[in-house]
C-alpha positions in Angstrom: 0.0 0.0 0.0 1.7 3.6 -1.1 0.8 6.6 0.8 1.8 10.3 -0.7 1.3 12.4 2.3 3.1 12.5 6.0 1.8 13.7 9.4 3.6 14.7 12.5 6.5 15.9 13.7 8.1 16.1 9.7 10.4 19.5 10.6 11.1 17.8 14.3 12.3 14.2 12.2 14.0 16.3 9.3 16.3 18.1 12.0 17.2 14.9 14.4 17.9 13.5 10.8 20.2 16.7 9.5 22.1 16.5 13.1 22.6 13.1 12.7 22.9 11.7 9.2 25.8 13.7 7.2 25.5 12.2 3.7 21.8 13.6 3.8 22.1 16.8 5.0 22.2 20.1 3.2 25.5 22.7 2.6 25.1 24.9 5.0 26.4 28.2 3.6 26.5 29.8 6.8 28.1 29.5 9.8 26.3 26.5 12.1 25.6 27.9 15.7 27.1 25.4 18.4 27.2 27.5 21.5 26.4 26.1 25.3 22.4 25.7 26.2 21.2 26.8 22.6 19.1 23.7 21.1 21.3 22.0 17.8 18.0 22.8 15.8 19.5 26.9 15.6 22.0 25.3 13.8 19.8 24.9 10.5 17.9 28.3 11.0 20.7 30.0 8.5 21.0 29.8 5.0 21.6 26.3 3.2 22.0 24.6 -0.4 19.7 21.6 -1.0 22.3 20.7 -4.3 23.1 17.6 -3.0 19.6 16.5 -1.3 17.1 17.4 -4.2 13.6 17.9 -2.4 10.6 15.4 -3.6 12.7 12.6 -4.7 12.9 9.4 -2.8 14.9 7.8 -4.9 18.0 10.4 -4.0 17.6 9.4 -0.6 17.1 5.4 -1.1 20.3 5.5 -2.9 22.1 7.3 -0.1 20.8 5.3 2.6 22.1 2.2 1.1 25.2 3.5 0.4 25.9 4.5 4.0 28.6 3.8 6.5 28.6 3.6 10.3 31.0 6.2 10.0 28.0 8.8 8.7 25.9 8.8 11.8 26.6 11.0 14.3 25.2 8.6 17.2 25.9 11.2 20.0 25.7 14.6 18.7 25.6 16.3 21.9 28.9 14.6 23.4 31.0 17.5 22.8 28.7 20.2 24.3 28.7 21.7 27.5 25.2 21.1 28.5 23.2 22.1 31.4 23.1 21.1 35.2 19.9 19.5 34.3 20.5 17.6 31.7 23.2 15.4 32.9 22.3 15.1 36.6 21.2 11.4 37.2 23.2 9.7 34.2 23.5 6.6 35.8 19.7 6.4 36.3 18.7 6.9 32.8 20.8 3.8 31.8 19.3 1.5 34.8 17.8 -1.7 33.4 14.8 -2.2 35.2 10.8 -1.8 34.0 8.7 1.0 32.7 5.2 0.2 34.3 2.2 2.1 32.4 -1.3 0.7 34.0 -1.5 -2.7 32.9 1.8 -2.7 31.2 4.8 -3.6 31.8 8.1 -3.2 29.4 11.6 -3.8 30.0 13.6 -0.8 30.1 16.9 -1.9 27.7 19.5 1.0 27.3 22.3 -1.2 26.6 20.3 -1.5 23.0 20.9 2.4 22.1 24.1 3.1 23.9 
């Protein structure tokens, strides 16, 4: 079954995939804007060249993803940023294995999958 339309979160997943994916994203012709306890999203809000990453065409993007190398995900893009207090406080919780418990269900809680 095809679908030709997307909802949700498309700018949100576009970004997280920009940040993340290099052989995707677009030439930025202006300087990206790292700085401390500014979100990675500012980054994108300059000007950009789509030359490489033609809009409306899957195929482009097919081709690229099968082509890729571990080497062209960025798996932790905020490593080298000085983040705040409240963002690293209780690490070594967030990587527990233990159960998330939601009403009736119950899920194992695996971070050793993602890390």
């Amino acid at each position: 079954m095809a679908t030709n339309n997307v909802g949700g979160a498309c700018t949100l997943l576009q970004v997280w995939a920009w940040e993340r994916i290099s052989n995707i994203r677009p030439l930025v012709t202006s300087s990206l804007v790292h700085e401390d306890y500014i979100p990675c999203g500012i980054a994108w809000c300059g000007s950009y060249s789509h030359i490489r990453a033609p809009q409306h065409c899957t195929e482009h993007y097919k081709d690229q993803f099968s082509q890729m190398h571990d080497n062209q995900f960025v798996w932790r893009p905020y490593v080298m940023r000085n983040l705040p207090a409240i963002c690293v406080e209780g690490r070594p919780i967030l990587t527990s294995r233990t159960y998330l418990i939601c009403w009736n269900m119950v899920e194992p809680h695996m971070p050793q999958r993602v890390l």
